[in-house]
N, C-alpha and C positions, 0 to 999 in steps of 0.2 A: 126805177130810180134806186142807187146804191142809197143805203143807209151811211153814215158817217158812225163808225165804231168810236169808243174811246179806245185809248194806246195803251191802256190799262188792262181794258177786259181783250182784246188783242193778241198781248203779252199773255196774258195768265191762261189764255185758250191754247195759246202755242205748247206754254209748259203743260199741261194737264194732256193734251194731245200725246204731246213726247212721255208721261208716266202712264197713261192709258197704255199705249205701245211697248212699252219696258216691261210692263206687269205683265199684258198677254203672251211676248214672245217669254220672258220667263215661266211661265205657265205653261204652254204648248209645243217650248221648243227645248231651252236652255235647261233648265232643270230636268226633263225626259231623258234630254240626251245625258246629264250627266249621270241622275240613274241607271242607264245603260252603261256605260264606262264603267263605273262604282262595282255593278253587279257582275259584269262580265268578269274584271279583274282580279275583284275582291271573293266575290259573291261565291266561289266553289269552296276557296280555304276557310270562307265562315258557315259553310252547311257543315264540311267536315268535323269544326270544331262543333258547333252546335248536336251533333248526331252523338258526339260523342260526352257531351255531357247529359242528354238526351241517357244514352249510355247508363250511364255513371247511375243519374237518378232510377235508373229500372233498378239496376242491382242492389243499392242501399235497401231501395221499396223490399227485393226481392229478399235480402237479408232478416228485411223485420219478418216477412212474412214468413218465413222459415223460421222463427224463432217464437214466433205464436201460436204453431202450429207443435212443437217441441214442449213450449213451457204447458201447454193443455193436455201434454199427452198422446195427441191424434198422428195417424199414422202420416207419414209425412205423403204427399199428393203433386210431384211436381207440374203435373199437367194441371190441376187447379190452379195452382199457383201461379203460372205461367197467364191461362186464360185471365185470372183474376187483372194479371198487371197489363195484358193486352188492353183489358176497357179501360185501367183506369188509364192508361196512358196513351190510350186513340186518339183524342184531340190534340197534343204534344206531335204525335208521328204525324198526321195530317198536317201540319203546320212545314214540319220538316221535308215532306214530299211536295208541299206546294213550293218551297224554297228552291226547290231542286227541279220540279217544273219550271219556274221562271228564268231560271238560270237556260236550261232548255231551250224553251221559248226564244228568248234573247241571241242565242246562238246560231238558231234556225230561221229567227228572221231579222235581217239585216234594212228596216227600211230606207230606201235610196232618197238621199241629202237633194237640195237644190246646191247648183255652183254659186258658189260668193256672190256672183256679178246677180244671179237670179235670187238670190236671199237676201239682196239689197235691195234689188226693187220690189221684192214681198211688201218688206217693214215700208217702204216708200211710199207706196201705193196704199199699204193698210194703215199708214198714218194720214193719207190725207183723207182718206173714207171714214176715221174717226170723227176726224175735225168737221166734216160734212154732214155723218148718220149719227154722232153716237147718243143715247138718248140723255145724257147726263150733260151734253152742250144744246140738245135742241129737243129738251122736253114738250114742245107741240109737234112735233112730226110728223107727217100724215102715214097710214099705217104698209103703204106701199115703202117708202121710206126705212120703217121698221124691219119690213119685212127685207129690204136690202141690208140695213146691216146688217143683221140675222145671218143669211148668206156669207156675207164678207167676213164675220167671224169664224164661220164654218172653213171658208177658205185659206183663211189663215193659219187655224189650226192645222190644217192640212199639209200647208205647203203648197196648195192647188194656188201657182201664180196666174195660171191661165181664167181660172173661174175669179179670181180676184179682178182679174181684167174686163171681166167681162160683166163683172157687178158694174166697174166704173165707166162702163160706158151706157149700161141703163140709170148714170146720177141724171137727176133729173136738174137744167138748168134751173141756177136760181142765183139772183146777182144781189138780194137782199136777206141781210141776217140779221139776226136774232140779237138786242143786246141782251147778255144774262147778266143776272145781278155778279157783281164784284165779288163780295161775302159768300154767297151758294159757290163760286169757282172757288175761290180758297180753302173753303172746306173740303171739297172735292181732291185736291193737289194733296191737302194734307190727308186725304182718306189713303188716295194712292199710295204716298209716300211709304207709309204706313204699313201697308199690304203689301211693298216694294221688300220693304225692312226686314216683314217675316218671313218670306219667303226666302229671302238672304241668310235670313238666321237660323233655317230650319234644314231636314235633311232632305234634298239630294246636296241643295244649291253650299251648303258647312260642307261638303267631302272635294268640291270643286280643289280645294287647294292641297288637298293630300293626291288627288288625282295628276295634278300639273305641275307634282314634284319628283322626280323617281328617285333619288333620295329618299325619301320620308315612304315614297310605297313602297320601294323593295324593305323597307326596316319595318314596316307594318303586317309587312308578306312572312316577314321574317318572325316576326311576334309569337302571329296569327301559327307558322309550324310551330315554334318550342309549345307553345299553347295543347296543341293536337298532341305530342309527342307526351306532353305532362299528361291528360287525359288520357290517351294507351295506357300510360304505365299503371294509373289509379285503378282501370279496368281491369289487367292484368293480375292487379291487389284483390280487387274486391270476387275475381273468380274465382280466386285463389279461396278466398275466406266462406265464400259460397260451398264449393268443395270438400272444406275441411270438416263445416255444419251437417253435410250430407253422409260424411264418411263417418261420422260418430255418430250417428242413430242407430 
């Protein structure tokens, strides 16, 4: 015997279903992919600039440290000095070689997209697996149940349409549901909502619209050199002044 829902809790299962869905594919798909974009296109002219400010602060370091080593008297030691600013500045380089790994990475591997037609029926299919598993509509679930959507998130993530198919046809029939309270689903909608927002407000998903303008990214590309070109010049200074410390001793 079907239950008779109200049109209330219905509705509001429909909407939290469809933000359940929005949130994961933003999480798993839409944000990844644009970090990818972001980094591939952006991501080598902001290691450059970065290496080079990077730069900048060894040689500052390097200046005082030639100048303490002057004002004390001691004979000047550039291999110390050198090693000294290697440690202190390992973690800084580290940071900048991972930047440039990733970039790397990115480049070398290309994960292969589903077509349109099969990235509809993902969301299709993993929206009605929602509405059926997820534990925040059917907190009694039995743990087989559980253990399905566990899987169907996995596949989702994945892009695995075929293993998403293959969850929904171990759903186990069941023609009676669950009314949930009204109040627990709205909070719910507003939790998503919520986690929808920041994710929108945060970085990959804030560079989306510098990415899907090429206006605004070649003038960013453009920045990003005068940026690098300003930073050479300062290096070029500060070698300069480095040199001149070393030649008056």
């Amino acid at each position: 015997m079907t239950l008779i829902i109200h049109p209330e809790v219905k509705e509001l299962k429909e909407e939290l279903s469809q933000l359940i869905l929005e949130y994961d594919d933003l999480t798993n798909h839409i944000c990844p992919d644009i970090e990818r974009r972001y980094v591939l296109k952006f991501g080598l002219y902001e290691y450059r600039l970065y290496e080079r400010e990077l730069q900048i602060d060894k040689l500052k370091r390097k200046i005082q440290l030639i100048r303490i080593e002057i004002n004390h008297g001691n004979e000047l030691n550039l291999d110390k000095i050198n090693e000294k600013l290697d440690a202190e500045f390992e973690e800084y380089e580290k940071q900048v070689q991972a930047q440039m790994d990733e970039i790397k990475y990115l480049e070398e591997n290309n994960p292969e997209k589903l077509s349109p037609e099969d990235s509809k029926k993902l969301k299709k299919l993993y929206r009605k697996l929602i509405k059926r598993l997820h534990p925040d509509l059917h907190p009694n679930q039995t743990f087989f149940e559980l253990n399905l959507f566990y899987r169907a998130v996995y596949c989702f993530e994945n892009g695995d349409l075929k293993g998403l198919e293959s969850v929904a046809t171990l759903l186990p029939e069941d023609d009676v549901e669950e009314v949930s309270e009204i109040e627990k689903i709205k909070e719910l909608i507003q939790e998503f909502e919520q986690r929808i927002s920041k994710l929108k407000d945060d970085y990959p998903y804030n560079k989306k619209e510098l990415l899907d303008d090429e206006d605004a990214s070649n003038e960013y590309i453009s920045m990003l050199l005068e940026l690098i070109k300003d930073r050479e010049e300062d290096i070029r200074n500060l070698e300069k002044r480095i040199n001149k410390l070393i030649e008056n001793v």
